[in-house]
Structures are given as structure tokens and as C-alpha cells.
N, C-alpha and C positions, 0 to 999 in steps of 0.2 A: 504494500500500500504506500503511495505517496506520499508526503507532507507537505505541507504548500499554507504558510505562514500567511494571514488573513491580509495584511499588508502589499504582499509582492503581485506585481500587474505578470501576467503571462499571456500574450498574445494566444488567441482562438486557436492558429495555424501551429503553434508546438507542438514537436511527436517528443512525447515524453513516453523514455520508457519505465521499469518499475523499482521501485523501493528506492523514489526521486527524496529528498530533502534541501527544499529552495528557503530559506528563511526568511527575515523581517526585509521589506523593501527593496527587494533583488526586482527588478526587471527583465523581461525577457521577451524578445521582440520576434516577427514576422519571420519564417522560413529556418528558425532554430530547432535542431532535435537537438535532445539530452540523450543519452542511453542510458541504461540501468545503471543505480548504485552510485548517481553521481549527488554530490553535495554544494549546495551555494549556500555558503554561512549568512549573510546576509549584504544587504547594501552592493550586489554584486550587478553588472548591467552586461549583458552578453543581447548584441544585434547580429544583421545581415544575415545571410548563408551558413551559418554557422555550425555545427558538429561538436559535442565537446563528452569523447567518446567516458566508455566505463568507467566505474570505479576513482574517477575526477574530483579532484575537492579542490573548491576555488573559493577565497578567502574574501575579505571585505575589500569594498572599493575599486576591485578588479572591474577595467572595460574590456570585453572578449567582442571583436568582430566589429569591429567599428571601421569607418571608411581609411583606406592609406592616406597620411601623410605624405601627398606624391603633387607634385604640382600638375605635372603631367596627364592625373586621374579625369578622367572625363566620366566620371558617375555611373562607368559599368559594375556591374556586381558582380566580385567576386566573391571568395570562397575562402573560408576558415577552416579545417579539418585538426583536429584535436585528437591523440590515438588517447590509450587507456592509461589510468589509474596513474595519471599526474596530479603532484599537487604546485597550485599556482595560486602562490603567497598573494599580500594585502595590496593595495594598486598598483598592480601587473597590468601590463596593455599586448592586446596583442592583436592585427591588422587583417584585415581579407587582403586576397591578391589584386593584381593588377592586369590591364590588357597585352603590358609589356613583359612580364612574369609568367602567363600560361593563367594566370588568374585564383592561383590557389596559394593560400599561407597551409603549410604544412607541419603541424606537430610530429613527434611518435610518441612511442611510450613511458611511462616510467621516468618522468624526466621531474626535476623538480627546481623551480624558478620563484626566488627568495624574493621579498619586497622590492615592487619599483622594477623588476626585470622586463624589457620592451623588447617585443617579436614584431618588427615591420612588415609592411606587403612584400607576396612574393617569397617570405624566407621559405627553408625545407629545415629544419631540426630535428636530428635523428633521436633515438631512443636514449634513456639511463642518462641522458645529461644532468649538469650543475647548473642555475644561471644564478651566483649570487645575487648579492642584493643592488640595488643597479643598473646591471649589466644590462648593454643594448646590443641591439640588432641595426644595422640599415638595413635596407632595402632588397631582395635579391641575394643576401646571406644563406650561404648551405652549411651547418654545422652538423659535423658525423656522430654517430654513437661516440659514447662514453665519456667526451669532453666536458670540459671544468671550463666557466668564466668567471672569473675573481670579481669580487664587489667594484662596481664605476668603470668596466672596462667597456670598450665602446667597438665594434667591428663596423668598419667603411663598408659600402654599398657593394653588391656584386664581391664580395671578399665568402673565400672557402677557410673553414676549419675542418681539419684533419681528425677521425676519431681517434678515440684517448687521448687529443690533447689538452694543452695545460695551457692556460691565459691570465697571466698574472693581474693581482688587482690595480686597480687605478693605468691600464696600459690601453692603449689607443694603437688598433690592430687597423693598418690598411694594406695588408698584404697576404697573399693564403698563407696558412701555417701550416705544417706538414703533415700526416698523422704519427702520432706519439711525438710531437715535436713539445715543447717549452718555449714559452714566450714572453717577454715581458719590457714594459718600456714607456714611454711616451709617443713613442713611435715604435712599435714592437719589437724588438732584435732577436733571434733564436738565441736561446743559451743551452740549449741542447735538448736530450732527450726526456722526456717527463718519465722518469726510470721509476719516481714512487706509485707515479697510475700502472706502470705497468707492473711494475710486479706488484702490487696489490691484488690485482687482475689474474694472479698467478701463470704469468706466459714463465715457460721453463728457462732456466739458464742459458740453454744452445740458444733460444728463441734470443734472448736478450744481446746473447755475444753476437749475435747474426744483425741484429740491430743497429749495434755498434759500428760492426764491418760497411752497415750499409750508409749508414748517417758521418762518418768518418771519410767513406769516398765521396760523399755527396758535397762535403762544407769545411773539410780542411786540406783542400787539393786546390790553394789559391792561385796555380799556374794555368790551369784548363780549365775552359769555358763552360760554364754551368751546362749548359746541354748534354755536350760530349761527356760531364760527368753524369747526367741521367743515362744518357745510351753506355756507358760502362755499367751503372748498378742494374741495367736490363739485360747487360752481357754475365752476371755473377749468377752460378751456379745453383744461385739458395732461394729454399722454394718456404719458408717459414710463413707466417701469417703478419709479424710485425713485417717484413721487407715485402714481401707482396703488396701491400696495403700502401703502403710506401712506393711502389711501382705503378700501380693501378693509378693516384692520386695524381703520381708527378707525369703521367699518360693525356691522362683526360685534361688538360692544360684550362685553365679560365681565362678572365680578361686583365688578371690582375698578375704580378711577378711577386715574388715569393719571398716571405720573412727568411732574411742570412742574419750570422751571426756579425758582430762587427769585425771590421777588419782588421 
């Protein structure tokens, strides 16, 4: 059975699924499902196209689905999607997509995003993330499973983060960062490999030293041209999951050039 606090407005068109608890003064507008199990503590406002799948808890003062931030936005309606059983701390914002984006913001799972954390139009945020308290999105932002954003750090528009990585607080990311990479800066610098997610994460030793091998040919080979040092670690024999990951990424190339360490 649902609960639905006498205060909170819920538009006709909601598909609400079961054992909902929306509390005191939550709003919820036109073309929103919920699905089962989800919670809105109160004072919460979720619009547009929205999705905000299972097992969800979203805290006070949070706006879900509201129009982009996008000067460019000409009033097309996009699309929110929210995967399972996140929880999304007290005024969190997070954006439908855009016509230049494919038109959908995309959550996954299991992620949890501390007060104040903002998903722009257009991002893709993979599963099991951090987003401290803070931390922003621009626009067009893809961040992979597992990755950490440290409280006030901010990622530039169309910028990739790499899963499992690490985004130091207060750093200002306008470059893709690697996966398993460490980052931290005013302007982000790599400082290497975020070695405590990963072995937290329990990847085996060989996995780690393989790591090593691969992030060592990649960013301290300051004679040869970042490329030629990609096409070498696609030329290395190791078939691990941390260096794959790492190939697959430095493959699929963006529009942005890539967080180095300093020189």
C-alpha cells in the first residue's frame, strides 16, 4: 500500500508503483512514474519525463527533472531515467536531456549523491558511484561505474570519467580522466592510480602490477607522443580487467584531451 502524505500534489498522469512513501509537500508533476519501494521524505519536486526507478530515496528539497540549464534548449522534452535503489541527499538537482544529447539524463544504480550534488542535461552516470556533497556535472558528462567525486568538485561539459576513479575535492576536472586514474587540482592533474579504490574493490595483485605496467607506459614515457604511447599499451600482451578498461577508454576517444600528470 502506498502513503501519500495529505499535503503532497501528485499529478493524475503518475504511474506509481507499490509500497510508494511520498511525504509532507513533495510535488510531482505530469508524465513521472515512480516504481516500487521508492521514498520522497518530503518537500521533494520531481517534473518532466521522469523515471526514478526502485528502491530510491530522495531527500528534502531535491528538484528531479527539471528543464536543462542549456541556452541552446529550445523546450523539447527530454528525459530523466533514474536506475535502482539510489539514494539522493537534500537539494540535489538533476536535469532531463537535451536535442543535442540524444535527449536523455541517465542514472544507474546504487549510486549515492550527498547534498547539493548536480547531474546536468544529457549526462550518462554509471552504477555504485560517490557524488559528494557539491559535486557537479556539466552538461554531456559520462561518468563510469565505481567512481568517487570529492565534495565542490566541478567536471567541464562533454568531459569522461573513467570507472573507479578518484576526483579529489575542491578540483575543477576539464579533461577525461582515465579509469582507475586519481585526480586532483584546480585544474585536475593525474597523480596516479587511485590504488585504495582499487584494491578495496579486491582486483588481485597480478591485476594491480599489470596496472602499473600499463599507466607507467602510458604517462612517464615523456619522449613519445601520447598516441604512439596508446598504440604500445594496445600492443602489450595483458589481457587483465584494470588494463582493458584502460584500452577500451583510451579507444573510444571524446572531444576533450586527457588529464596528465604535471610535467
Amino acid at each position: 500500500m502506498n502513503k501519500i502524505h495529505e499535503t503532497a500534489i501528485i499529478d493524475t498522469s503518475v504511474q506509481l508503483g507499490e509500497n510508494i512513501k511520498i511525504g509532507p509537500y513533495c510535488i510531482v508533476g505530469k508524465d513521472v512514474k515512480i516504481e516500487d519501494d521508492v521514498s520522497l521524505i518530503s518537500h521533494v519536486t520531481i517534473n518532466g519525463k521522469s523515471t526514478v526507478g526502485e528502491g530510491t530515496i530522495i531527500w528534502p528539497f531535491s528538484v528531479i527533472g527539471s528543464e536543462p540549464q542549456d541556452m541552446k534548449h529550445d523546450g523539447e522534452e527530454g528525459s530523466l531515467i533514474i536506475g535502482k535503489h539510489n539514494s539522493i541527499r537534500e537539494h540535489s538537482t538533476m536535469h532531463t536531456g537535451t536535442a543535442a544529447g540524444g535527449m536523455t539524463t541517465t542514472i544507474g544504480d546504487n549510486n549515492l549523491f550527498m547534498v547539493g550534488s548536480h547531474i546536468a542535461h544529457d549526462c550518462i552516470v554509471g552504477s555504485n558511484c560517490v557524488f559528494a556533497n557539491n559535486a557537479t556535472l556539466g552538461g554531456h558528462v559520462t561518468v563510469g561505474d565505481w567512481a568517487i567525486l570529492g565534495g565542490l568538485s566541478a567536471v567541464h561539459q562533454w568531459s569522461r570519467v573513467g570507472c573507479h576513479s578518484f576526483i579529489g575535492g575542491l578540483s575543477g576536472v576539464t579533461r577525461d580522466v582515465i579509469p582507475y586514474g586519481m585526480v586532483v587540482g584546480n585544474r585536475a592533474r593525474l597523480e596516479g592510480l587511485n590504488l585504495v579504490g582499487i584494491r578495496r574493490r579486491n582486483f588481485s595483485k597480478e591485476e594491480i602490477k599489470d596496472a602499473k605496467i600499463a599507466y607507467s607506459l602510458l604517462f612517464e614515457d615523456k619522449n613519445c607522443e601520447f598516441k604512439k604511447r596508446i598504440s604500445k599499451l594496445n600492443e602489450l600482451e595483458i589481457n587483465t580487467k584494470i588494463v582493458n578498461d584502460m584500452k577500451s577508454f583510451l579507444e573510444s576517444e571524446g572531444s576533450r584531451s586527457y588529464c596528465l600528470p604535471d610535467s
